[in-house]
C-alpha positions in Angstrom: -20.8 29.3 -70.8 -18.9 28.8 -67.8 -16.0 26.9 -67.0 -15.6 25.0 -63.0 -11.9 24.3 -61.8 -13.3 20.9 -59.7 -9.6 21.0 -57.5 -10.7 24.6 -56.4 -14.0 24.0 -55.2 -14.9 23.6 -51.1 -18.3 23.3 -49.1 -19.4 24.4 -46.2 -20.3 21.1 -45.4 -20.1 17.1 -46.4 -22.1 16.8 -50.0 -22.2 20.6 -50.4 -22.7 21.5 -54.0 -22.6 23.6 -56.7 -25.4 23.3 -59.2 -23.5 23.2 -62.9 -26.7 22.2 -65.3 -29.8 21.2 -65.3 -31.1 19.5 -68.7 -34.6 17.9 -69.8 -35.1 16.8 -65.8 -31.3 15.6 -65.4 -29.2 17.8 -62.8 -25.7 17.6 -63.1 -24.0 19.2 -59.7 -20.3 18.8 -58.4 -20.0 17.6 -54.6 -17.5 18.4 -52.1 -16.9 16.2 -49.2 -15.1 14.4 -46.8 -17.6 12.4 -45.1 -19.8 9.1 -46.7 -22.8 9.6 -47.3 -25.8 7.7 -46.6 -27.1 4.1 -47.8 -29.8 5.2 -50.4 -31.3 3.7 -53.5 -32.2 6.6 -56.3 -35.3 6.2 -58.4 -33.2 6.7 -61.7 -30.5 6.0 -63.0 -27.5 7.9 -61.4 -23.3 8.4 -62.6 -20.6 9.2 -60.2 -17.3 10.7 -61.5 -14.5 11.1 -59.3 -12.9 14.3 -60.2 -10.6 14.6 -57.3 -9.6 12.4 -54.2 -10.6 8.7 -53.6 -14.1 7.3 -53.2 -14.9 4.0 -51.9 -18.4 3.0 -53.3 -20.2 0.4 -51.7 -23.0 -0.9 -53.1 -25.5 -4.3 -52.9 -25.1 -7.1 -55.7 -27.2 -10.1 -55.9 -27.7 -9.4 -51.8 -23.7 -9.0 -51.3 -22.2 -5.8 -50.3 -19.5 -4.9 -53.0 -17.0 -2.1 -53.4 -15.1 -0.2 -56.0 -12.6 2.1 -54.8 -12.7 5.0 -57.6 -10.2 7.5 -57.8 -9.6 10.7 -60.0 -11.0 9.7 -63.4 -12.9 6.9 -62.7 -17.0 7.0 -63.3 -19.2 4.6 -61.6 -22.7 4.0 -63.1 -25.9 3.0 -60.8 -29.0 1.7 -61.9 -32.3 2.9 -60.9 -32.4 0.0 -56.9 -29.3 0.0 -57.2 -28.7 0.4 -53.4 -25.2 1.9 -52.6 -23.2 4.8 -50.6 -20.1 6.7 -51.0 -17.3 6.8 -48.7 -14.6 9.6 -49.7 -11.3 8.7 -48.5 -10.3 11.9 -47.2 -11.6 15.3 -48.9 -12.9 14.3 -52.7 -14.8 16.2 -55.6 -17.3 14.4 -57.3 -19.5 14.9 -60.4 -23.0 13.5 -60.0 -25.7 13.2 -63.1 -28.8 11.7 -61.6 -32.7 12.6 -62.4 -33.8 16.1 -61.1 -35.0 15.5 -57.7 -33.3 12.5 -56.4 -32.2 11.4 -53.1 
């Protein structure tokens, strides 16, 4: 057992993290960071919830860019090609469930 205060938690760098589970080949790690990250398409499926802060998530939709500003609370669900990046809107913690091993 263990429980993670999200607020407290700082990186040394953009997308630091701190492993929390990892279950039947599904990690599930909290991210700090202040900086996007990169455009990237996972090979699985992959959730996003904003624990603290403000994420913009951009992402591609029938060829369009789209985004979804998410803020404490919100989840955001990508399906495995689901191209898309996350751009923090100043320092935000984030709770990511994606396959072991992906991007």
């Amino acid at each position: 057992m263990k429980t993670i205060r999200s607020k407290a938690f700082t990186a040394d760098r953009a997308w630091g993290s701190l492993a929390i589970a990892s279950m039947n080949g599904v990690t599930v790690k909290l991210h700090w960071t202040d900086q996007p990250y990169k455009w990237h398409v996972n090979d699985g499926e992959e959730v996003f919830a904003v624990m603290d802060g403000e994420v913009c998530m951009h992402f591609k939709q029938n060829g369009h860019e789209c985004t979804e500003r998410l803020q404490a609370g919100d989840i955001f669900y990508a399906d495995i090609g689901t191209e898309h990046v996350a751009h923090p809107q100043g320092a935000a913690r984030v709770l990511v469930i994606e396959k072991e091993g992906s991007v």
